[in-house]
C-alpha positions, -999 to +999 in steps of 0.1 A: +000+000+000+011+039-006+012+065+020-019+083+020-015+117+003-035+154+004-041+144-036-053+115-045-033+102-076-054+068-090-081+073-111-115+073-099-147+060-114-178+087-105-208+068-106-212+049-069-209+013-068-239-007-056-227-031-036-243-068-033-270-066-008-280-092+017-310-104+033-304-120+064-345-131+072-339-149+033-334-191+033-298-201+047-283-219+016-296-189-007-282-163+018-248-183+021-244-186-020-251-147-022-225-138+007-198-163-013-204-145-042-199-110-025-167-120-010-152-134-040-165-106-061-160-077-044-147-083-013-177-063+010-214-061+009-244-050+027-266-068+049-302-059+058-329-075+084-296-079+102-314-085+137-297-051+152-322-032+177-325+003+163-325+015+196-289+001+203-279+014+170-297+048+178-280+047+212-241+045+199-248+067+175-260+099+199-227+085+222-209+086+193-220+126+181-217+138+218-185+128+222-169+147+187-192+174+194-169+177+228-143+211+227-112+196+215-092+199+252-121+177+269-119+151+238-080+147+240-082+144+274-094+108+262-059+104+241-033+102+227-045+069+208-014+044+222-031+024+201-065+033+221-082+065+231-088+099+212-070+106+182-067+132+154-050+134+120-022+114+131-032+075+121-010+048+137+026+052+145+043+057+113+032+090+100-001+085+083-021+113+082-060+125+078-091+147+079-102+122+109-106+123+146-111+088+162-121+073+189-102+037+191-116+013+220-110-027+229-143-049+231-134-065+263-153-051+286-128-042+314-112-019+290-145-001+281-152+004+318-116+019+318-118+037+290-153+054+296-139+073+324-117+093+303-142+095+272-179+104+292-192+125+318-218+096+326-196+066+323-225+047+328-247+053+302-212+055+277-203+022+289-238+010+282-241+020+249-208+005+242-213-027+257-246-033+239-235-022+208-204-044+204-223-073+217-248-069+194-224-066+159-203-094+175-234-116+172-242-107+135-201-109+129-204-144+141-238-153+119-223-138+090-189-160+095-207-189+104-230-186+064-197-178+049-182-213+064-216-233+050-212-214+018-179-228+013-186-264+025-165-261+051-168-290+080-169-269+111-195-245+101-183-224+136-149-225+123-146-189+115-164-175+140-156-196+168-124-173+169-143-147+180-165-159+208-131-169+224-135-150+257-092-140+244-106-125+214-090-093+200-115-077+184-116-035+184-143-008+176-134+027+164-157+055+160-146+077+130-155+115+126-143+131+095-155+167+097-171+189+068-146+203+042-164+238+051-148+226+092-114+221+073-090+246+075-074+238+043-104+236+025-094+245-011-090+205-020-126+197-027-113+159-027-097+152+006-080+120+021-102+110+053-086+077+062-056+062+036-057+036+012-059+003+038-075-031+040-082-046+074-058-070+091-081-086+112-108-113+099-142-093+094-154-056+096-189-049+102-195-006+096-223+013+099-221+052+091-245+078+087-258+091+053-230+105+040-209+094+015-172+091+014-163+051+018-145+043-017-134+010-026-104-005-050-120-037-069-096-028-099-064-018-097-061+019-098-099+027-102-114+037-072-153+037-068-176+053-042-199+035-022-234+044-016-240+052+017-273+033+031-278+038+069-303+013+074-278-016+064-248-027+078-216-030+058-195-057+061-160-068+043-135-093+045-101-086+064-067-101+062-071-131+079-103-144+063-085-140+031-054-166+042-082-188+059-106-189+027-070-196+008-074-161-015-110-174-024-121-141-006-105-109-013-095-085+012-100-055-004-081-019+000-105+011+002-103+045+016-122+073+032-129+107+012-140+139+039-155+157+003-187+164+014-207+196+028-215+175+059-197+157+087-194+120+082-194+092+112-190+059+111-187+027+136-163-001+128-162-031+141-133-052+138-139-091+147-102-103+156-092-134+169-070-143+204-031-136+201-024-170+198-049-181+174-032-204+145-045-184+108-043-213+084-069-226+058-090-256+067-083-291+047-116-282+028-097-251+012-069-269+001-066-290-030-043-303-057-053-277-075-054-249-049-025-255-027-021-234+002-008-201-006+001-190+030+026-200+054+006-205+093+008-175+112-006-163+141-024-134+147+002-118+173+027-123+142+001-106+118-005-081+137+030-067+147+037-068+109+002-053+103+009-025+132+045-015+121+039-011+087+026+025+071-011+026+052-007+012+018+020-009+024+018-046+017+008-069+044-003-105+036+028-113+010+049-114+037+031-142+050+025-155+017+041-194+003+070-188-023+055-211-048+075-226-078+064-193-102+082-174-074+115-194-075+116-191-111+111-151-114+131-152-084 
């Protein structure tokens, strides 16, 4: 991946992309074939009839707005990110930059107490939201895994998502603000980078945002295409990992967030990860003659410091990735 500049330089394609939508209330084996085809296609969908209360959603979101809406000495009280907590422009460690404040937070549930001291005046009600929030996507992260794993005829149809419900699991949730250009104080780019080129390291990422465009994704090399926003669906797209596990069957595609718009944007992320130690490898059913494996095993602590030390837009997954005997010879 590239570092993520002021201007972008890949073409982009205007018209927005309609991604493949989802019908969770459909029948399994239909709903399983269509998420498949998503994955392999394009690398995220939508889902809708997703079983998320509109009142939890509704909940995290007003959390969500009354914390940015904060003066900017109350919010950074809540930072620096070091990887969690408040953070703004700065991305990471290694000098990625954007039109974004976040909020970066780990699921388990003694570091949202901890954390909702620093972020809330009612801890409480933050800690609440949070809590039912998180429980509630990790529930539909694990559904969503669990019709990918029939789709692909694999064995253990809890494979996937049984590295999630581990009580170790290292999942996150950020809460992304990427303020009006007319909020900017460089304003004169109408075309702004929000968050850099990127794809996910860990296995899934459920998002919801508001409606408000911005979320572009890369299914081409060097095209990029907007995204329609939809708030009444959930996004969802496959990370690193579930791109090793599914042997390169699914794609873990990069995309991007633009901050081009008249209005604020906010979104919630989601990202299922697995426990530290957990072995990443393909099951036997995603291996054949035809389709050895094209990853070494890895864990996810491995993955992770690679994933962590590397800049936005750098290359991630090759590392891990099997020299085959095409390799040797270009070698």
């Amino acid at each position: 991946m590239v570092v993520a500049s002021a201007t972008p330089k890949r073409s982009e394609r205007l018209e927005a992309i309609q991604l493949p939508i989802v019908d969770l209330s459909g029948e399994r084996s239909q709903i399983s074939n269509l998420i498949v085809k998503a994955c392999r296609d394009y690398g995220f969908f939508k889902v809708i009839n997703h079983g998320v209360h509109e009142d939890i959603i509704a909940r995290m979101e007003e959390e969500s707005f009354n914390f940015f809406a904060k003066p900017v000495n109350e919010k950074q009280q809540a930072g620096p990110a070091n990887p969690f907590g408040y953070g703004c422009k700065n991305i990471g460690f290694n000098g990625d930059m954007g039109e974004v404040e976040y909020l970066l937070l780990h699921t388990n549930p003694l570091a949202i107490a901890q954390g909702s001291k620093s972020i809330s005046n009612d801890t409480s009600k933050f800690r609440s939201a949070v809590s039912c929030y998180i429980e509630a996507v990790r529930d539909l992260a694990c559904e969503i895994l669990d019709l990918m794993a029939d789709g692909l005829w694999v064995h253990d149809k809890s494979l996937f998502s049984n590295l999630i419900r581990d009580l170790d699991n290292d999942s996150f949730f950020r809460l992304n603000h990427y303020p009006s250009l007319l909020l900017c104080k460089d304003n004169h780019n109408n075309n702004q980078i929000g968050f850099g080129e990127h794809s996910d390291p860990q296995i899934l990422t459920v998002l919801r945002s508001n409606n408000v465009g911005g979320l572009q994704i890369s299914v081409e090399d060097g095209v990029w295409i907007p995204v329609s926003p939809d708030p009444t669906a959930f996004c969802v797209n496959v990370g690193d990992l579930l791109q090793a596990m599914t042997n390169g069957r699914f794609v873990s595609v990069r995309h991007r967030a633009m901050s081009n718009s008249c209005k604020s944007r906010m979104s919630m992320a989601f990202f299922a990860g697995p426990p530290l130690h957990a072995k990443i490898m393909a099951p036997p059913e995603m291996v054949t003659a035809k389709e050895p494996s094209l990853y070494e095993p890895f864990t996810w602590a491995e993955y992770k410091n690679t994933a962590f030390s590397l800049r936005l837009g750098e290359s991630r997954l090759n590392l891990f990735r099997k020299c085959t005997n095409n390799d040797r010879e270009e070698a």
